[in-house]
C-alpha positions in Angstrom: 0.0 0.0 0.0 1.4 3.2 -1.0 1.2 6.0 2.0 0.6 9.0 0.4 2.8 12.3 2.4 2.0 15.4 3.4 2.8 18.4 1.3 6.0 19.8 2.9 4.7 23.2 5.3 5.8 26.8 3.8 5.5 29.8 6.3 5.8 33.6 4.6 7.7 35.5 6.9 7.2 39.3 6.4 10.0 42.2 6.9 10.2 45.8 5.6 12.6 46.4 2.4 14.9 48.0 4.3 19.0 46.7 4.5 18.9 46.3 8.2 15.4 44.8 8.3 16.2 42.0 5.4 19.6 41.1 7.4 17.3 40.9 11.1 14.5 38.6 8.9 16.9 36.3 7.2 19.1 35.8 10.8 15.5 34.7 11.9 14.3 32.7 8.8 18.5 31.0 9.9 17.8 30.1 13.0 13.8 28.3 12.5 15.7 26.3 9.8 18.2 24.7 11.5 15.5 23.7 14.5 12.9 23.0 11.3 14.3 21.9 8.3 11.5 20.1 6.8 9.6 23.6 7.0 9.8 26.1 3.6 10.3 29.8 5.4 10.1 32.2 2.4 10.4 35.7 2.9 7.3 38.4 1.7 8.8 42.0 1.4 6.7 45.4 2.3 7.0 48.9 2.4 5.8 50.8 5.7 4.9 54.3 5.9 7.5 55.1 7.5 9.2 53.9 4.8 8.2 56.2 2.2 8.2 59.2 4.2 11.8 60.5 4.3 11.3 64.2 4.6 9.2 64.8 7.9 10.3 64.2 11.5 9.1 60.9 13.1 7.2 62.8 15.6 5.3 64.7 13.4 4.2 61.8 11.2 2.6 60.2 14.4 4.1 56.7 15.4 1.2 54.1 16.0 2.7 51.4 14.0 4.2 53.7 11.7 6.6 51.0 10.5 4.6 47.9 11.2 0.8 48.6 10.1 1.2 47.3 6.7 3.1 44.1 7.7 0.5 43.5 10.4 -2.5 43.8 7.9 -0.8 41.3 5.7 -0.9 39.2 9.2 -4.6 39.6 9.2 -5.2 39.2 5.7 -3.2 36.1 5.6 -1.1 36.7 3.2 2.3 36.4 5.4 2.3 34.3 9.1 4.6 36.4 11.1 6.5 39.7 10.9 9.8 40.1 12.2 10.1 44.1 13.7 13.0 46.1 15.7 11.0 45.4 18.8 11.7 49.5 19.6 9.7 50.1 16.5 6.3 47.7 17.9 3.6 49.5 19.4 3.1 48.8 22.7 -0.4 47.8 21.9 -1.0 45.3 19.0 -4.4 45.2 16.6 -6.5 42.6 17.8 -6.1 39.2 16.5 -2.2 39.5 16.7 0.0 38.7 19.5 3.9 39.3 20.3 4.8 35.5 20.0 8.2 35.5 20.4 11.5 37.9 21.5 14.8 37.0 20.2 18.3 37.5 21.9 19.1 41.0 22.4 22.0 42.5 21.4 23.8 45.5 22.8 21.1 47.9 23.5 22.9 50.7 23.9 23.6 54.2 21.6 26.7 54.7 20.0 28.3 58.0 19.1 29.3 57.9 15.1 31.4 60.7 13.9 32.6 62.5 10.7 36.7 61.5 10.0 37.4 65.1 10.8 36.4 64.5 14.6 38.3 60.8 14.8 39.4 60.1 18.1 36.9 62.5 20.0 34.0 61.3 22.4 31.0 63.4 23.2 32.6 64.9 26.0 35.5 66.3 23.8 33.4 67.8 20.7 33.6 71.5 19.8 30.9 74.0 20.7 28.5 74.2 17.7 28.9 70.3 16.5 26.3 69.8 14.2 24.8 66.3 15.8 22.0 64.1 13.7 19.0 62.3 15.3 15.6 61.5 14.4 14.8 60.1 18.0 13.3 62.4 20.2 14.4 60.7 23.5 18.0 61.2 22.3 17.8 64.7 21.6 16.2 64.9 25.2 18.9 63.7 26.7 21.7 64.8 25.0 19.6 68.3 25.2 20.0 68.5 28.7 23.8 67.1 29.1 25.0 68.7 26.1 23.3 72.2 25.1 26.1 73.7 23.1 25.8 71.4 20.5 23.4 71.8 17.5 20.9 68.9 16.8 19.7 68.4 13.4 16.6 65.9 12.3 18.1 63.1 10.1 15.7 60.9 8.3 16.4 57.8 5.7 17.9 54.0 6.3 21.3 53.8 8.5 23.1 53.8 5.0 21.4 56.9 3.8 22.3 58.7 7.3 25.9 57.4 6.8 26.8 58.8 3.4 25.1 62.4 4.9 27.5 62.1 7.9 30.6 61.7 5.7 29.3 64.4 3.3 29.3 66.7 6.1 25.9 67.2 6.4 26.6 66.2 10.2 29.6 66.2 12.1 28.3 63.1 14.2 25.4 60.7 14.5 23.5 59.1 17.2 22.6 55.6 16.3 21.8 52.5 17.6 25.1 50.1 18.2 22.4 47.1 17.5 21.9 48.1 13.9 25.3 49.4 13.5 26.8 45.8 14.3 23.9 43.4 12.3 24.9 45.8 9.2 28.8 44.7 9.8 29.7 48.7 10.7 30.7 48.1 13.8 34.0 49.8 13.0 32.3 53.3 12.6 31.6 53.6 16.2 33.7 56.0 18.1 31.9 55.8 21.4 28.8 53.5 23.4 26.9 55.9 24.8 26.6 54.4 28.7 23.5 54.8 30.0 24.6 58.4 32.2 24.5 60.1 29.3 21.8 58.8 27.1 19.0 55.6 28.5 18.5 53.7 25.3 14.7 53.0 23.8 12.6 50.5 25.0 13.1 47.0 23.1 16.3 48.6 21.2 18.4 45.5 20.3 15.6 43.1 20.3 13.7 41.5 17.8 10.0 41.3 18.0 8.3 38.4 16.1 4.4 39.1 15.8 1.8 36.5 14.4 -1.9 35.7 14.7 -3.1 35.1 18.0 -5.0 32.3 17.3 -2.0 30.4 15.0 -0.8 27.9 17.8 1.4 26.0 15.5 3.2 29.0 14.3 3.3 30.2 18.0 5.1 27.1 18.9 7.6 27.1 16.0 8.5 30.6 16.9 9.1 29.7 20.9 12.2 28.1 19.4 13.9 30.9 19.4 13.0 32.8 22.1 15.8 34.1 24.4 13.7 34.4 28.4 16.0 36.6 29.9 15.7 39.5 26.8 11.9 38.6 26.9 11.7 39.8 31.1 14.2 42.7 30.4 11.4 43.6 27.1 8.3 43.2 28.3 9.3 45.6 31.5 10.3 48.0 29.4 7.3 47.7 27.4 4.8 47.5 30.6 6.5 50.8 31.4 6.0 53.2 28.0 2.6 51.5 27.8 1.4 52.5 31.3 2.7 56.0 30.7 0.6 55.8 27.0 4.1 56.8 25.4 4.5 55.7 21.9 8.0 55.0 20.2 8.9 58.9 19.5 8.4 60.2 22.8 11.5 60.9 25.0 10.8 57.7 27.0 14.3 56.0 27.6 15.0 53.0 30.0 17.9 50.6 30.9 17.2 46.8 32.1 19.2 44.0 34.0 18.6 40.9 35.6 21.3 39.6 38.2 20.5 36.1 39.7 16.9 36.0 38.8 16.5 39.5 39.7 15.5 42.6 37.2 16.5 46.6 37.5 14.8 48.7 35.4 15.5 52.3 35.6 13.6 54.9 33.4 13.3 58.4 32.2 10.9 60.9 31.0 12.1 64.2 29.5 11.1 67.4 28.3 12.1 68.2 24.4 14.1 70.6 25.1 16.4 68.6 27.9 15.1 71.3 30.7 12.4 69.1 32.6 13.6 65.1 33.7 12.3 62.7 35.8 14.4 59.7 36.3 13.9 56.1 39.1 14.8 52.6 39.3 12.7 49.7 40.5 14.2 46.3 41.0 12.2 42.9 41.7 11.8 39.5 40.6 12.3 38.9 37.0 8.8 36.6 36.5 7.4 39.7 37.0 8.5 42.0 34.6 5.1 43.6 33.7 4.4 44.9 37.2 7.5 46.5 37.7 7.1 48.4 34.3 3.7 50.0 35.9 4.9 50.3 39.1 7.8 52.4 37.6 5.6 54.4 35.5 3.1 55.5 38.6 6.6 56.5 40.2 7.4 58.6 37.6 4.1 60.1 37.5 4.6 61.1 40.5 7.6 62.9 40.1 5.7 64.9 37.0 5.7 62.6 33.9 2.1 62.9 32.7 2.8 66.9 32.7 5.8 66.7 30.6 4.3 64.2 28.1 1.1 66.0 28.3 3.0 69.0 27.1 5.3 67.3 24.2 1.8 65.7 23.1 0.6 69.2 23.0 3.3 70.7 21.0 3.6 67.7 18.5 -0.5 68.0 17.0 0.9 71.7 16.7 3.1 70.6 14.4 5.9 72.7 16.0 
């Protein structure tokens, strides 16, 4: 009698075009083959929004899912089974039907300081009065604001290649990028400095990846536990707990910095004003399991202190549009 086999299983995998985003997917779509080899993974490409929009400030635009939406309809719509995201780009609050299934090894989540050739050798600490620096991310530019006012800070939009060849134009004199992205693209050479976290807390999720999937896909759900790294997944979801209890969304000055030592987590946070003038910083530590409730409870500290007026007021000023 002849058995007759199964078709072998495909699973779409969706990512954004972009350099860094392809190298993240197909590091993921690497690691589900070796622990599935009899499973297809193909890879589905899409443009977000905040793709296509080059020449506005990320605050401006608005930031609910502004470079996920599009992959997570294709979720819905079936068309791909999970999206692979910079977990600092995934809203804190998912479209129903879709879950956060699954958060990979992190790697260094700090900021790093790239500069233009004519500034080799010099930190942030050593840089002239004037230096021209490049971010997009309002957090940084809070708190470099208030540690550094005597530089100039410049909006600088497009992929990490793009902001490269304007830094070695001279558009910039230096850059403040994520070391994360800087390292998956092989660049690790172009950083000067690591930011430590005195001088600038990083963004929540930076240096994780973020798979999301249909809520109600249990097999894909289980596939994707494969490669799930616990200790990045307590430090995450903290930090995530946190910007979600204070309703921040991924370009508000919201910064944070995780550990866990024997089973136990630290997570410290900040909120600051735009301008680097107003800043409310604490640190909570507990057990590890439970990661969400020391996010909130951090956030209602902070609130305290005066974080609801400061966000209140950049909330304000960004639906000005100034």
């Amino acid at each position: 009698m002849t058995s007759v086999s199964s078709p072998p299983r495909t699973i779409r995998i969706g990512s954004r075009k972009s350099q860094l985003a392809l190298v993240q997917t197909h590091w993921v779509r690497e690691q589900l083959q070796k622990s599935f080899p009899d499973i297809t993974f193909e890879v589905h490409t899409m443009s977000t929004q905040g793709d296509k929009i080059l020449d506005v400030a990320l605050a401006k635009i608005g930031d609910k899912g502004l470079f996920t939406k599009e992959l997570e309809l294709g979720m819905i719509n079936q068309e791909i089974d999970f999206a692979v995201h910079s977990l600092k780009d995934l809203p804190t609050k998912l479209p129903e039907g879709l879950t956060l299934a699954t958060i990979t090894e992190r790697e260094n989540p700090a900021d790093a300081l790239v500069l233009h050739e004519k500034y080799k050798g010099q930190t942030i600490d050593t840089l002239p009065k004037g230096a021209v620096i490049g971010t997009s991310s309002l957090r940084r530019l809070a708190q470099l604001r208030n540690k550094f006012p005597h530089f100039t800070f410049k909006d600088v939009r497009g992929n990490l290649i793009t902001r490269m060849e304007k830094l070695d134009k001279g558009d910039y004199d230096a850059l403040i990028l994520a070391v994360a992205g800087l390292e998956r693209l092989g660049m690790s050479d172009r950083i000067h400095q690591v930011l430590p976290p005195e001088i600038s807390l990083h963004a929540v999720g930076q240096g994780a990846l973020g798979i999301e999937c249909r809520a109600d896909d249990s097999e894909v759900i289980s596939i994707l536990k494969a490669i799930e790294h616990p200790q990045t997944r307590d430090r995450c979801l903290a930090e995530r707990a946190f910007l979600r209890s204070l309703e921040g969304g991924c370009q508000v000055p919201i910064g944070v910095n995780t550990e866990i030592v024997d089973g136990n987590l630290t997570l410290t946070g900040i909120v600051a004003s735009v301008d680097g003038q107003k800043l409310v910083q604490d640190t909570v530590t507990g057990l590890a399991k439970d990661a969400e409730k020391l996010g909130t409870e951090l956030a209602n500290i902070l609130r305290q202190q005066g974080a609801t007026e400061i966000l209140e007021t950049i909330f304000t000023e960004i639906q000005r549009g100034s």
